[in-house]
C-alpha positions as CSV (number, residue, x, y, z in Angstrom):
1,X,-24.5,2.5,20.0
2,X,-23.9,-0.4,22.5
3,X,-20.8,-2.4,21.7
4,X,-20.3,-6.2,22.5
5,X,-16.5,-6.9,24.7
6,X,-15.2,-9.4,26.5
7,X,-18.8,-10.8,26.4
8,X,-20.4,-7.7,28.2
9,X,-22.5,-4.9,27.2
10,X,-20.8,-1.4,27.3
11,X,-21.6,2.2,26.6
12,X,-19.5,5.6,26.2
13,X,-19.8,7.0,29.6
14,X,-21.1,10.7,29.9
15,X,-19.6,13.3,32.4
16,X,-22.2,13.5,34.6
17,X,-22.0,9.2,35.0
18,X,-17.8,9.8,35.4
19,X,-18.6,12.3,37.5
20,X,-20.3,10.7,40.1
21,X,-18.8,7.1,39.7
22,X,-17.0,6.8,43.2
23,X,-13.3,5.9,43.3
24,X,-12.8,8.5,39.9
25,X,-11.9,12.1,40.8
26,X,-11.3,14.5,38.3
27,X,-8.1,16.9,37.8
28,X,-7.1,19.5,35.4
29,X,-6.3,17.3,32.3
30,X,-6.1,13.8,34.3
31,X,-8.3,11.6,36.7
32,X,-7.4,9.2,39.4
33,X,-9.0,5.9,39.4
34,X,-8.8,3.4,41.6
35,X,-7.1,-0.1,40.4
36,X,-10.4,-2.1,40.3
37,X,-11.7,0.7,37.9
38,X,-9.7,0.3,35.0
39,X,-10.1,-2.3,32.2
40,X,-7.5,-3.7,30.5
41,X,-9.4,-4.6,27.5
42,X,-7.1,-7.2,25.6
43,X,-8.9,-6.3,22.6
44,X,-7.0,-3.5,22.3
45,X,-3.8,-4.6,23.3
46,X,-1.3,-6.4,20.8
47,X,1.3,-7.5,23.2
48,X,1.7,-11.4,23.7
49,X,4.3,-11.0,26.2
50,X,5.2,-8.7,28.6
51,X,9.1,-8.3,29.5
52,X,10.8,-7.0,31.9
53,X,7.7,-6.4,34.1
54,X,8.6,-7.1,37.5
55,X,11.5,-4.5,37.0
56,X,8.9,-1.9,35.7
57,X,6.8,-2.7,39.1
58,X,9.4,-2.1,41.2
59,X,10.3,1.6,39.5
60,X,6.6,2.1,39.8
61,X,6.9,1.0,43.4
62,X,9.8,3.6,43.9
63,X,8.9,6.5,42.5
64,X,5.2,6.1,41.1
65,X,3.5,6.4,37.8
66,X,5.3,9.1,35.9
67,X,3.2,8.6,32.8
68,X,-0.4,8.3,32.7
69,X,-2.4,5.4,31.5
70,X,-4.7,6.2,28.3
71,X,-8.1,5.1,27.2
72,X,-11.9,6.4,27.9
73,X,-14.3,6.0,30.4
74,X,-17.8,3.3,29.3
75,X,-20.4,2.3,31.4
76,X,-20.3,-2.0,32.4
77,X,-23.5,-2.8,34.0
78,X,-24.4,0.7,35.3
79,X,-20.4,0.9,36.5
80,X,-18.4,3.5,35.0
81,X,-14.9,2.3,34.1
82,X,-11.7,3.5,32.5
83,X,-11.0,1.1,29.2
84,X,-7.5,1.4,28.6
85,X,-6.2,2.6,24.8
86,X,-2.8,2.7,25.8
87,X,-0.5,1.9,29.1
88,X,-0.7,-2.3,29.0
89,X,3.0,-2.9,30.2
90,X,2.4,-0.3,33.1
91,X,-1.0,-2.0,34.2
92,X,0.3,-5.0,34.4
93,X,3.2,-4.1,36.5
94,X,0.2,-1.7,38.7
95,X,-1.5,-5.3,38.8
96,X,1.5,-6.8,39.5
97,X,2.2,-4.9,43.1
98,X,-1.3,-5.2,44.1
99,X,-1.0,-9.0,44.1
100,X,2.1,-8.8,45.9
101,X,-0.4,-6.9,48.6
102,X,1.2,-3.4,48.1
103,X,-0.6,-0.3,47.8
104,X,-1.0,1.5,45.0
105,X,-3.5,4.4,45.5
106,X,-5.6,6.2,42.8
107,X,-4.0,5.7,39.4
108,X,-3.8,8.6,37.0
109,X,-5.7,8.3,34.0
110,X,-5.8,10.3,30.6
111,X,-8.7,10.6,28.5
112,X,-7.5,9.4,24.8
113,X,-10.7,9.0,22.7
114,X,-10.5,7.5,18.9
115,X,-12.1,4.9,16.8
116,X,-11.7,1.2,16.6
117,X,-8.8,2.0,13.9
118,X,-6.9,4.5,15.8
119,X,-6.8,2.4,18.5
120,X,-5.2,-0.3,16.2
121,X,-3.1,2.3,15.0
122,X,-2.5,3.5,18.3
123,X,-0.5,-0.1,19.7
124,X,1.5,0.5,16.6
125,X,2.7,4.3,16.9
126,X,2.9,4.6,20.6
127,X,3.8,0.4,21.3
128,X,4.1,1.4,25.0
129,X,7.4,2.7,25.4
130,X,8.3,-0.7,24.6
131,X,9.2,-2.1,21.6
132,X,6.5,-4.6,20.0
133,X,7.6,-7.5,18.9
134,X,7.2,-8.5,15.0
135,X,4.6,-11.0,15.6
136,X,2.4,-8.7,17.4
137,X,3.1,-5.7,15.1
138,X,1.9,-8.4,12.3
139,X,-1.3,-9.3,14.4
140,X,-2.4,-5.7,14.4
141,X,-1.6,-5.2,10.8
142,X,-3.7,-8.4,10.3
143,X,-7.0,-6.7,12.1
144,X,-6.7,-3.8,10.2
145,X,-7.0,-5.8,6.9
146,X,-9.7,-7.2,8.6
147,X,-11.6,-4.0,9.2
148,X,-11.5,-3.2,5.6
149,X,-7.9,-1.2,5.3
150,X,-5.6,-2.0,2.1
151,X,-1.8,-2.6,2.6
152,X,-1.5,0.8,1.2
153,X,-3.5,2.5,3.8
154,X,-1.8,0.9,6.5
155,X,1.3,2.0,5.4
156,X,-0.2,5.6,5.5
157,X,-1.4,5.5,9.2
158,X,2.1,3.6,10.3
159,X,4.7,5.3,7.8
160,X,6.4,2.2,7.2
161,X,7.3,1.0,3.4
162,X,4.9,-0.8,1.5
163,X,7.3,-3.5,1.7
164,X,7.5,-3.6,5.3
165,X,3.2,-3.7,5.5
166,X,3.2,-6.6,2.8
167,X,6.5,-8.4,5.1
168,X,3.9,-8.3,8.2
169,X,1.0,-9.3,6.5
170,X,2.9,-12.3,5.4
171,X,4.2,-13.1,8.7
172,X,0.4,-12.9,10.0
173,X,-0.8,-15.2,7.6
174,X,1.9,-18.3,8.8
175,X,0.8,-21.1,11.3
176,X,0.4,-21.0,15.0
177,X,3.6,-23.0,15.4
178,X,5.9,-20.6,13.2
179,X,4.7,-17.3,14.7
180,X,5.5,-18.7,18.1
181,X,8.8,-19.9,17.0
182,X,9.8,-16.5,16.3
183,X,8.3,-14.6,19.4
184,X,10.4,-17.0,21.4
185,X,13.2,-16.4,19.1
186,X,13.4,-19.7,17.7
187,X,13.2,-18.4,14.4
188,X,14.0,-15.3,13.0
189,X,10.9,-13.7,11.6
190,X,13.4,-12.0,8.6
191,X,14.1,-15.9,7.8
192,X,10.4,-16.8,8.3
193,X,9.2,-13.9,5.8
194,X,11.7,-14.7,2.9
195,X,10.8,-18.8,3.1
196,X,7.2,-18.3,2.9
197,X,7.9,-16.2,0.0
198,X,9.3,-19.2,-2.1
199,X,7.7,-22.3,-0.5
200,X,4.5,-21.3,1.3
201,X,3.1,-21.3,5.0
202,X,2.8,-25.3,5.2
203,X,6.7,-26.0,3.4
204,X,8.1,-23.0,6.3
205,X,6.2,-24.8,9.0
206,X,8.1,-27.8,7.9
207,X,11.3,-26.3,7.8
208,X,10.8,-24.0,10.9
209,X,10.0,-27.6,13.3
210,X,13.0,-29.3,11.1
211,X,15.1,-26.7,12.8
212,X,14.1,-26.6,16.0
213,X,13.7,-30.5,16.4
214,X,17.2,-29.9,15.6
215,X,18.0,-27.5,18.7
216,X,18.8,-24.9,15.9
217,X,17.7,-21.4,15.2
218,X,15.8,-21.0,11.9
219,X,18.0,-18.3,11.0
220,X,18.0,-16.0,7.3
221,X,21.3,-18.3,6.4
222,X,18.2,-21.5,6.0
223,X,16.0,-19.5,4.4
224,X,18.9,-18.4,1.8
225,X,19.6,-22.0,1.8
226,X,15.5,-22.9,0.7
227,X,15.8,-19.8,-1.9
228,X,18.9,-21.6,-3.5
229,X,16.7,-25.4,-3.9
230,X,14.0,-23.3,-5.3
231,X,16.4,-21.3,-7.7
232,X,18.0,-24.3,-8.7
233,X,14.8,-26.3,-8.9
234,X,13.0,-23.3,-11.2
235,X,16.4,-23.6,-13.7
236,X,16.2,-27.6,-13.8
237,X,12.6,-27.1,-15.0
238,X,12.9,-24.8,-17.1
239,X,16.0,-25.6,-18.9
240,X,15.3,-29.4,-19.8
241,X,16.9,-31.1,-23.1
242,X,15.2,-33.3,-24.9
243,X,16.2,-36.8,-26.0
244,X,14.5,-39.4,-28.1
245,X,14.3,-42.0,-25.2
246,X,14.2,-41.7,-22.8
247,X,11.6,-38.4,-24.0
248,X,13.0,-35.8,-21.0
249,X,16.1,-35.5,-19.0
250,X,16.7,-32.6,-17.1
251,X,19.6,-29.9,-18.1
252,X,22.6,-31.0,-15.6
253,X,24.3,-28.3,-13.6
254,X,27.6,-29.6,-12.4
255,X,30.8,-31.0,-14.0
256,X,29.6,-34.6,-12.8
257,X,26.3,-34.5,-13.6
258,X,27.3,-33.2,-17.3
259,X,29.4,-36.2,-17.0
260,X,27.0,-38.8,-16.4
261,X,24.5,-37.5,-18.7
262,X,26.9,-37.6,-21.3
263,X,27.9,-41.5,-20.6
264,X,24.2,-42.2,-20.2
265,X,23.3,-40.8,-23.6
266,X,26.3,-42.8,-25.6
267,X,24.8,-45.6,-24.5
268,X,21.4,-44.8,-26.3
269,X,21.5,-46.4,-29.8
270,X,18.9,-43.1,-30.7
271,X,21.0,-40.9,-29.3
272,X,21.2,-37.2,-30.6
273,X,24.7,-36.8,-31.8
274,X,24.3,-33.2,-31.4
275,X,22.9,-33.1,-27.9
276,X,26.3,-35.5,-27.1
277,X,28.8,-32.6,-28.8
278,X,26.6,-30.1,-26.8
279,X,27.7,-31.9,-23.2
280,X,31.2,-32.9,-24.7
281,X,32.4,-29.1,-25.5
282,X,30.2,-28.1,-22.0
283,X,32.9,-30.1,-19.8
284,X,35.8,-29.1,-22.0
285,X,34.9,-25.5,-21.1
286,X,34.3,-26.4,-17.2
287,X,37.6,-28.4,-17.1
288,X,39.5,-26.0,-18.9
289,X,38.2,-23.1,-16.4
290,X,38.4,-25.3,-13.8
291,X,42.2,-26.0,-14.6
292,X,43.0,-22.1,-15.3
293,X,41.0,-21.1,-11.5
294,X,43.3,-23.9,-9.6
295,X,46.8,-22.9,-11.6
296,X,48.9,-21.0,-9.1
297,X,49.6,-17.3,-10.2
């Protein structure tokens, strides 16, 4: 079945079309393949940013490639290519020394056939011999979703925690802005997770550009921080008293606010007595703690 990439027609090549495609020769398990030959289809390749490259080259350089690059062979316009699955750090450092006019020779290739999932799967498990970073590891959890798999299943094919999936997901689902933040460690993508679990994408996008307007990292301390307004909001609204007028106030949490409520409502000639012996024996209690916590032992 022809498949659409990077805007051009491709097939599975056969042997015979590998075979006879000059600048591939075939070994026991491998093939050589000249540069020009191999595809780094970004399709398939999670990584947004390659570290550490030019000191890969220069190994490469030095002592060659001591692991081959994986993928499959497909016919582009009648030319038979190698379309990498696996090996995107190592190309570009291969890519790297041929611009810098050095020769590289016939690069060895492995065959590693496997569907559109596996291959998904496959930047995940394998990452490169490179760590991915957690935006990317999001991304490809992301495109999985989009191909139909649930969280569960992902976390079958990656043997992470449900949690961890569901952490990912989340992260994939947050705004340009806040997944670069924290691929160019301007925000901690731990912090990033656990605020757009209370306030939402668009309230973390906020908080994530308050921070760095700031020249500071958006770091799990803030998003502790937004937990605590949203903990403290949630109590507010669901722990208001009731007064005759005005018809709401909300329940006070500290000794001052217990304070001024309580001086606000004697003012009120409809005030509820027992709402006003409520607050009364309330800053008793606090003063009385208060006084008993600052004694000296």
């Amino acid at each position: 079945m022809t498949q659409k990439n990077d805007s051009v027609e491709f097939l599975p090549a056969n042997r015979n079309a590998i075979r006879s495609q000059e600048g591939i020769v075939a070994e026991s398990n491998t093939y050589k393949v000249k540069f020009d030959l191999i595809r780094a289809n970004l399709k398939f390749n999670a990584r947004d940013f390659y570290e550490d490259i030019e000191e890969l080259a220069d190994n490469i350089a030095e002592i060659g490639l001591i692991s081959p690059l994986l993928g499959v062979f497909v016919t582009v316009e009648g030319v038979t290519m190698f379309d990498l699955t696996d090996g995107f750090r190592r190309y570009k450092a291969i890519e790297l020394l041929v611009s810098r006019g050095i020769e590289v020779g016939e690069i060895q290739c492995r065959l590693k056939p496997m569907s559109i999932e596996d291959r998904l799967v496959s930047m995940f498990v394998t990452q490169d011999n490179k760590k991915l970073t957690d935006v990317e590891i999001a991304n490809i959890f992301r495109r999985l979703v989009n191909l139909g798999f649930k969280p569960q299943d992902i976390k079958k094919k990656v043997s992470k925690s449900i949690t961890y999936v569901n952490d990912m997901l989340l992260l994939s689902e947050q705004t340009t802005s806040v997944k670069d933040a924290v691929a160019s460690k301007k925000a901690s993508a731990t912090a990033v997770i656990a605020a757009a679990k209370e306030i939402g994408p668009d309230a973390t996008k906020k908080k994530v550009d308050e921070s760095i307007a700031n020249n500071e990292k958006f770091t799990v301390e803030k998003a502790k921080d937004i937990k605590e307004e949203v903990n403290t909001i949630k109590r507010i609204n669901t722990s208001k008293l009731e007064f005759e007028s005005p018809k709401e106030f909300v329940m006070p949490h500290t000794l001052e606010e217990m304070i001024i409520q309580r001086d606000r409502l004697l003012k009120l000639d409809n005030r509820s007595h027992k709402q006003v012996k409520f607050l009364n024996e309330l800053i008793d209690k606090i003063k009385i703690r208060e006084d008993i916590e600052n004694t000296p032992a």
